[in-house]
C-alpha positions as CSV (number, residue, x, y, z in Angstrom):
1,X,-84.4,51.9,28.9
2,X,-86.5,54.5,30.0
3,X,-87.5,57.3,26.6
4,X,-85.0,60.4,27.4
5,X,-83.2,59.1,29.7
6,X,-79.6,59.8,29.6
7,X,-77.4,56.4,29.3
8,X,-73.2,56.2,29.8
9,X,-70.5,54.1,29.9
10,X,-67.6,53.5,32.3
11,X,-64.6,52.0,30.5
12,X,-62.6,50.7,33.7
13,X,-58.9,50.0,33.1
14,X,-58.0,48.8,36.6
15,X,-59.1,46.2,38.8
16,X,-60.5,46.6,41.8
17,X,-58.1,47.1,44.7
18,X,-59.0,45.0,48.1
19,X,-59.4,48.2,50.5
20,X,-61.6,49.9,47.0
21,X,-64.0,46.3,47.2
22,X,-64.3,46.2,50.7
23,X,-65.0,49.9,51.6
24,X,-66.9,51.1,48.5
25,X,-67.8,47.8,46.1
26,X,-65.7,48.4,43.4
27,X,-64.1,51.6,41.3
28,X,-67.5,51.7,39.5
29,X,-69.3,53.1,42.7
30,X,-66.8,55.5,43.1
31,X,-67.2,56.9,39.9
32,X,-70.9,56.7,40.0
33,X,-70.6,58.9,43.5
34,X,-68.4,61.7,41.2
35,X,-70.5,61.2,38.6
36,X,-73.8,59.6,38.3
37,X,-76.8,61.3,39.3
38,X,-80.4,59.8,39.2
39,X,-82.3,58.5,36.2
40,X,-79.6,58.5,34.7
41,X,-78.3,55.0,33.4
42,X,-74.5,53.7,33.7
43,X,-72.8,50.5,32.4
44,X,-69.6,49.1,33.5
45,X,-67.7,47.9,30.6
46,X,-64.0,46.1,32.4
47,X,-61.9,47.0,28.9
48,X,-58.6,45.6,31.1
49,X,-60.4,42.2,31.3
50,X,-61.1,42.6,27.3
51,X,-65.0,43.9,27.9
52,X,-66.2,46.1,25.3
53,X,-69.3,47.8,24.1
54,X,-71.2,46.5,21.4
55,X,-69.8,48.8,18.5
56,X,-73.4,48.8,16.7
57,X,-74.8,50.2,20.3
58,X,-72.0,53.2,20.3
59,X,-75.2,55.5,19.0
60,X,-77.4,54.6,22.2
61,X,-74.8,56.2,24.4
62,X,-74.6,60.2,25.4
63,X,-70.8,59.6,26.5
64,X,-68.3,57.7,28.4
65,X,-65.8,57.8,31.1
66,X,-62.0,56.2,30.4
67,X,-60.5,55.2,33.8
68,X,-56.9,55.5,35.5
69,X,-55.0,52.3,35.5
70,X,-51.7,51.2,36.7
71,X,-51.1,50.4,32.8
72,X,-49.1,52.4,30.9
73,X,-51.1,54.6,28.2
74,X,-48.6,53.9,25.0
75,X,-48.0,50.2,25.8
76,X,-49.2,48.0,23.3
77,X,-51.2,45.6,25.1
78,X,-54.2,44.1,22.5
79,X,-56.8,45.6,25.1
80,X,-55.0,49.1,24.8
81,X,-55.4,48.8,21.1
82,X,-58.9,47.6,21.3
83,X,-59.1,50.7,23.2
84,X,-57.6,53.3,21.2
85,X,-59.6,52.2,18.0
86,X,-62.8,52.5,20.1
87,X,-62.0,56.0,21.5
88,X,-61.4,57.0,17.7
89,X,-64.7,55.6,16.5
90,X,-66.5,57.7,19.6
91,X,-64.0,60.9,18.5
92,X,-65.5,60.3,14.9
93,X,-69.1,60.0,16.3
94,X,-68.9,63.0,18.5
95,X,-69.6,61.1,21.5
96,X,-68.6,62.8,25.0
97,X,-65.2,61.3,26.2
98,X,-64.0,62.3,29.7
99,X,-60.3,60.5,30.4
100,X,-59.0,60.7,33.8
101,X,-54.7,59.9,34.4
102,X,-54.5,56.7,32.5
103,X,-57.8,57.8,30.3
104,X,-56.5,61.3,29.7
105,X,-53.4,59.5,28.2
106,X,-54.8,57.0,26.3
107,X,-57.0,59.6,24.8
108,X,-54.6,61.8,23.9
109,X,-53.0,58.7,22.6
110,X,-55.2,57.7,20.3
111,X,-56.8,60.7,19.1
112,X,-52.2,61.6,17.5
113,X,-50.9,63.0,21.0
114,X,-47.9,62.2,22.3
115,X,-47.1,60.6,25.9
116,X,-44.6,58.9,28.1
117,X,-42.7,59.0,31.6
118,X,-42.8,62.1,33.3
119,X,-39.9,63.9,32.6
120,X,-40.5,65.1,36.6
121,X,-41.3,61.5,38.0
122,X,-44.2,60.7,40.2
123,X,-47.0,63.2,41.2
124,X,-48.6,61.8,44.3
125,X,-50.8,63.6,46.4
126,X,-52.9,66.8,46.1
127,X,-51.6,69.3,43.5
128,X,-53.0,72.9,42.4
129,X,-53.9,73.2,39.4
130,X,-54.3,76.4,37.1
131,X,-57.7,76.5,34.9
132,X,-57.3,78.7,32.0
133,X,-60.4,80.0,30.3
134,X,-62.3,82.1,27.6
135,X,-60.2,79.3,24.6
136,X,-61.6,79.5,21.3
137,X,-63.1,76.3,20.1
138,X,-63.1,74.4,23.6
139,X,-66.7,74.3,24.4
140,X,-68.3,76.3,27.1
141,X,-68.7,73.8,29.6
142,X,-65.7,76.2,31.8
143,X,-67.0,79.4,31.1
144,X,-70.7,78.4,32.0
145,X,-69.9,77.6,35.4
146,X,-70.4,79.8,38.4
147,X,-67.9,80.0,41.5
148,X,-65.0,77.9,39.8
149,X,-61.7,79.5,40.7
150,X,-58.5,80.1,38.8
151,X,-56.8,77.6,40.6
152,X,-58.3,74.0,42.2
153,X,-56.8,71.4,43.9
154,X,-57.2,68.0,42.8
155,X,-55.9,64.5,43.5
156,X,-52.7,63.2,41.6
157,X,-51.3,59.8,41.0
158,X,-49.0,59.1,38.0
159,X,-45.9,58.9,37.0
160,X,-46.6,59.0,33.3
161,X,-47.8,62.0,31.4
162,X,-49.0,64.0,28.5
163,X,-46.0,64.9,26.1
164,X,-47.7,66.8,23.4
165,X,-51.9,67.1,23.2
166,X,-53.6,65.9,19.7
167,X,-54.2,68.6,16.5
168,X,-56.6,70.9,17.5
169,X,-56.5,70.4,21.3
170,X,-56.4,73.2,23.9
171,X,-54.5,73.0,27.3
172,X,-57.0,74.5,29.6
173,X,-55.1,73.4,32.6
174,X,-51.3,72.8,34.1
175,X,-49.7,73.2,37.5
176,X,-45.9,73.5,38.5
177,X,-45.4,69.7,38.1
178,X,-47.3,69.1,34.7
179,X,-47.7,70.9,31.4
180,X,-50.7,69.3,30.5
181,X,-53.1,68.7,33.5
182,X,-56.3,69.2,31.4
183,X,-57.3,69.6,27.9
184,X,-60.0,69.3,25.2
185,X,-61.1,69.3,22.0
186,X,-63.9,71.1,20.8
187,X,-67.1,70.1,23.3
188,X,-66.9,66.1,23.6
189,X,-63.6,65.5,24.2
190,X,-61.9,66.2,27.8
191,X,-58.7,64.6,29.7
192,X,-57.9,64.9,32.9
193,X,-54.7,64.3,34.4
194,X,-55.7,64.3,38.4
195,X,-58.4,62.0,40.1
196,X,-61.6,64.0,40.4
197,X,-63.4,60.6,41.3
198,X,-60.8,60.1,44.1
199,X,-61.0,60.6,48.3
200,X,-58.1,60.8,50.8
201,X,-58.6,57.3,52.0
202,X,-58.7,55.9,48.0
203,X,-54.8,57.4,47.7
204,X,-53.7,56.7,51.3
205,X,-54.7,53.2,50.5
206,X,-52.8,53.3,47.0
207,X,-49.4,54.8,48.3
208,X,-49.4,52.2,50.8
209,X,-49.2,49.3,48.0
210,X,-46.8,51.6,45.8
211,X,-44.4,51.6,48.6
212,X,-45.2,47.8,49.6
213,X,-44.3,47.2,46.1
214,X,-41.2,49.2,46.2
215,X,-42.3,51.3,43.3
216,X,-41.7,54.1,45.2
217,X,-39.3,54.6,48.7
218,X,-40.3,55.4,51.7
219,X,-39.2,59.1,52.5
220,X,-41.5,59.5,49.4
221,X,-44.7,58.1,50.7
222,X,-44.4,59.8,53.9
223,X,-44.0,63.3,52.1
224,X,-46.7,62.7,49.9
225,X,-49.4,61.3,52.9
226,X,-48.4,64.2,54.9
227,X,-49.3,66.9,52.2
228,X,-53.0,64.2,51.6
229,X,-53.1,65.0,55.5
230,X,-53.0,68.6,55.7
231,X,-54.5,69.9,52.1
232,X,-58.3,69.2,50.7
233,X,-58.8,68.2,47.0
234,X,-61.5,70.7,45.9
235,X,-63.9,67.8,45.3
236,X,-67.4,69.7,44.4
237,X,-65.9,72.0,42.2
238,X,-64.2,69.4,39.9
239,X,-67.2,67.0,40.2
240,X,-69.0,69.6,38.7
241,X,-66.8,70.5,35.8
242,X,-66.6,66.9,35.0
243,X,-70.4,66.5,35.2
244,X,-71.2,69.8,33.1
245,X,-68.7,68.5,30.6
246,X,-70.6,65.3,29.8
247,X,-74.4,66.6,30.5
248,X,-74.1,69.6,29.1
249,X,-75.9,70.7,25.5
250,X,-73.3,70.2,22.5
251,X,-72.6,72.9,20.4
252,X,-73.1,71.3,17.4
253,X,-74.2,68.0,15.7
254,X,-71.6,65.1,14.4
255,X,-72.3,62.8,12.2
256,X,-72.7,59.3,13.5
257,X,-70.9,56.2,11.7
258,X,-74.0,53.4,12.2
């Protein structure tokens, strides 16, 4: 590893889909497109498959990214498990911790939050979403950046949800649908609900197998690809809240457990 060089960790909790393999090489390149940037070093840790990091390497890591997954969040599955003790260890270290859907859940999940079905049913397609700002105690990683608006469009995909956020978390973003769209806890931990990592093509090809796999009906699938058909997820401007958040300089110094 190269001195100073910044060094992550992606904790995917979903296999690869077919059309994801064949048209990008896996979820990890899709993340590394939203998120990666150059000299910078990422590892691909498959926590659905039961691959972990080594806990005794936790300290060489800046931060981490939790993915979505088809799971559900408060299911008790031993890799879940595995996975909320390891998010409280990182919580305890101060490491950064960005969840997105599932990993927003689980994070909330393990760090005393509550979640569950949404009370609303699925969110599928391309939502706005209302930032709220100027929080005590949430970091500045919103405030710092220029041009972000009031309101941004992201991907969704879930039918689960955040029911109540951890002690000491702030609800910095909702929309019509969703109470809890994003929130935080002081300046290393951040859920988000929507797919920031996500393109049209990546949910297009998801709703397809939702409704081959009759979770959802058809009248439903159409809706939702005609609103992906006619409205853009604000891409740049989410990429870059999600990369400020886990590059940017902590506000203060945690204590580290190895």
């Amino acid at each position: 590893m190269i001195q100073g060089q910044k060094r992550f960790g992606l904790l995917l909790a979903a296999r690869d889909s077919d059309y994801v393999k064949k048209v990008y090489g896996g979820y990890f390149n899709v993340y590394m497109a939203a998120f990666g940037e150059e000299e910078e070093r990422w590892e691909l840790f498959r926590v659905v498959e039961g691959e972990f990091p080594d806990m005794n390497d936790l300290i060489n890591f800046d931060g981490f990214v939790v993915s979505g997954s088809p799971y559900d969040a408060y299911a008790d599955d031993c890799w879940i498990i595995k996975l909320c003790f390891l998010l409280q260890t990182l919580d305890a270290m101060g490491k950064k911790i960005l969840g997105i859907c599932f990993g927003h859940q689980v994070l909330c999940r393990a760090l005393g939050g509550k979640v569950g079905k949404a009370y609303s049913g699925w969110d599928l397609g391309i939502r706005k979403v209302n930032l709220v700002k100027d929080l005590p105690l949430c970091g500045n990683f919103l405030d710092e950046l220029d041009g972000i608006p009031a309101c941004v469009s992201i991907i969704e995909c879930h039918q689960d949800e955040v029911w109540e956020v951890p002690f000491g978390a702030n609800v910095i973003a909702y929309s019509e649908k969703t109470g809890v769209e994003m929130f935080t806890i002081e300046d290393h931990i951040l859920g988000i609900q929507g797919h920031p990592e996500y393109t049209k093509d990546i949910l297009n090809d998801i709703i397809d197998r939702l409704l081959n796999n009759q979770s959802i009906e058809r009248d439903f699938a159409e809706k939702a690809k005609l609103v992906v058909q006619i409205a853009e997820p604000d891409r740049k401007c989410l990429e870059k809240i999600c990369r400020n958040f886990l590059k940017g300089k902590m506000e203060r110094s945690f204590p580290t457990l190895f």
